[in-house]
N, C-alpha and C positions, 0 to 999 in steps of 0.2 A: 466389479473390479475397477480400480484405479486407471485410467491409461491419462497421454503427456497427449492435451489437445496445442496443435499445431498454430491459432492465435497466441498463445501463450508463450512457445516459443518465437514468434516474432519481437514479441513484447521484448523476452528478455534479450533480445541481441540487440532494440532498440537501447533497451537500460545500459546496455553493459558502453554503448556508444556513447550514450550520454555521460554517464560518469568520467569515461576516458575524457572526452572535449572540454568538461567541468576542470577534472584533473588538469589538463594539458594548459587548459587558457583561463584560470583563475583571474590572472593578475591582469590581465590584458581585455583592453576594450573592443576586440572584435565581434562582430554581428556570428554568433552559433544559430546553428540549425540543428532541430530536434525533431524527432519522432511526432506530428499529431496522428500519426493512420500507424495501424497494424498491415497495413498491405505495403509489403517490400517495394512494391512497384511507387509509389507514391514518393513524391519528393520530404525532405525530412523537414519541417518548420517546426517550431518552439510552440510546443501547446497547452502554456500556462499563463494566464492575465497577469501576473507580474514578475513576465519574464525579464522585463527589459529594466525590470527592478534588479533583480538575480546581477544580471550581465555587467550593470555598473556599480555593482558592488553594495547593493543595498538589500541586505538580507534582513533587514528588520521591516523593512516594509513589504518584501514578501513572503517572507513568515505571517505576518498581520493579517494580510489577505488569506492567505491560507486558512490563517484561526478564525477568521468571522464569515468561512466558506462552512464551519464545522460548529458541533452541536455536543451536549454531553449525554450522557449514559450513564445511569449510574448501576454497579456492578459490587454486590457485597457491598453496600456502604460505601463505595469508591468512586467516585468523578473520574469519567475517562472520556477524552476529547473523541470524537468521532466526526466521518465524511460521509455522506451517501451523493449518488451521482448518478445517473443515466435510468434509462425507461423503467421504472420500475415491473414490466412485464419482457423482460430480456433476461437474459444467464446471468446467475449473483456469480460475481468477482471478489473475492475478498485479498486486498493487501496485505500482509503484512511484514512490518518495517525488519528494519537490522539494530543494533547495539554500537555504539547510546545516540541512537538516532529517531525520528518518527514515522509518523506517516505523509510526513513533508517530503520524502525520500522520494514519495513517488509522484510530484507535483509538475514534473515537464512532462510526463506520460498521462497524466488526468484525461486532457481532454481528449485524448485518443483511445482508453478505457470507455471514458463513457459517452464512447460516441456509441460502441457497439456492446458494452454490459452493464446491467446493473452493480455500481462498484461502490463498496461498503469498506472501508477501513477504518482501522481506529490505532490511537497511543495507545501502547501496553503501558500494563500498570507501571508506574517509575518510572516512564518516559515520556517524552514530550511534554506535550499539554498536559496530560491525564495525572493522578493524584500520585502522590510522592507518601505513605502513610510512614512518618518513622518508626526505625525498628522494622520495619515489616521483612518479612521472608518470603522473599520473591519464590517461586518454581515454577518451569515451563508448564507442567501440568496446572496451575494457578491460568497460566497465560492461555493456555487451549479450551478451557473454562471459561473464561472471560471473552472469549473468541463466540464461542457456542452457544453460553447466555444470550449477547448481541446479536447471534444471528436469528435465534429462535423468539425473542423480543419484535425483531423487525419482520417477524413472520417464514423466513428462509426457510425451505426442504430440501433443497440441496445447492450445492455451489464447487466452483473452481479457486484455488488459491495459487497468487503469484508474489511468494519470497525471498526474503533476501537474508542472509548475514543468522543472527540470532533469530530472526522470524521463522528460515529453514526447520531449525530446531524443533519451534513451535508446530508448523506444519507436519512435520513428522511425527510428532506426538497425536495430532490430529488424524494423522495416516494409521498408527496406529489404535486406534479405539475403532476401528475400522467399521463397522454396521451401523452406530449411533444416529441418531437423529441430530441436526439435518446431517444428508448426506453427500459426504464430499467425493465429488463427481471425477477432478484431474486437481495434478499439481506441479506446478513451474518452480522449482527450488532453483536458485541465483547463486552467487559466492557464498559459501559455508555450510553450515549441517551434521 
């Protein structure tokens, strides 16, 4: 059985924070503070190496960083940008993003991911980094596929998923195929679904 493991939910009220301060102070040059720890108790600092890129308004240089943090995969014939992150003998965490967004989404909470899981994310197909095939016909069940390959590639038997947005979607798809190999352990669904 599925159940909602309680790191998870930390996670997402961390996210849901950051987005709003994102939201809120775009345009402005103040010092934000974000989530590095899953523990409430912990003061909130920014836990991405090119934060202070983010902050003054340069998303091209920490997008960059992001991409040469990341690796590819290839999937059916398809290039897809991918992260991996923390002990590799700790709980696989898998990301995934929202619409039409990546797995850059989850770049202020990285370092506090993988301080305490194994965290695996990757661009769905026709997003972010990952291949754009034209013509192609996207379907979530494609994207929970491509999820599944990747994890059983990296060796995964079972894992946690914390979503967002279109990735919900995906997760649920995954929710349902329910006994499959590997096996998905809990899930944190965020805005949408």
């Amino acid at each position: 059985a599925v159940r909602i493991d309680p790191r998870l939910a930390v996670a997402q009220a961390r996210l849901a924070q950051y987005l709003f301060h994102v939201a809120r102070h775009q345009e402005g040059n103040e010092h934000l503070q974000i989530a590095t720890s899953l523990d409430p108790e912990e003061p909130l600092v920014l836990g991405f190496a090119a934060s202070d890129a983010i902050w003054k308004g340069d998303y091209t240089l920490a997008l960059e960083l992001w991409r040469r943090g990341g690796a590819a995969f290839t999937h059916r014939g398809h290039d897809l940008f991918v992260r991996r992150g923390g002990d590799p003998r700790a709980p696989v965490l898998v990301l995934i993003h929202g619409f039409p967004t990546a797995s850059w989404d989850f770049a202020p909470l990285w370092a506090a991911l993988v301080a305490r899981w194994r965290v695996l994310t990757l661009d769905l197909l026709g997003l972010g980094l990952s291949a754009k095939p034209p013509g192609h016909r996207y379907s979530i069940g494609e994207q929970a596929d491509l999820i599944q390959g990747f994890l059983r590639a990296e060796g995964v038997t079972e894992y946690h998923v914390l979503a967002h947005d279109y990735g919900d979607t995906v997760a649920q798809e995954l929710l349902a195929r329910g006994g499959r190999q590997p096996a998905l352990r809990s899930v944190c669904l965020l805005n949408g679904g």
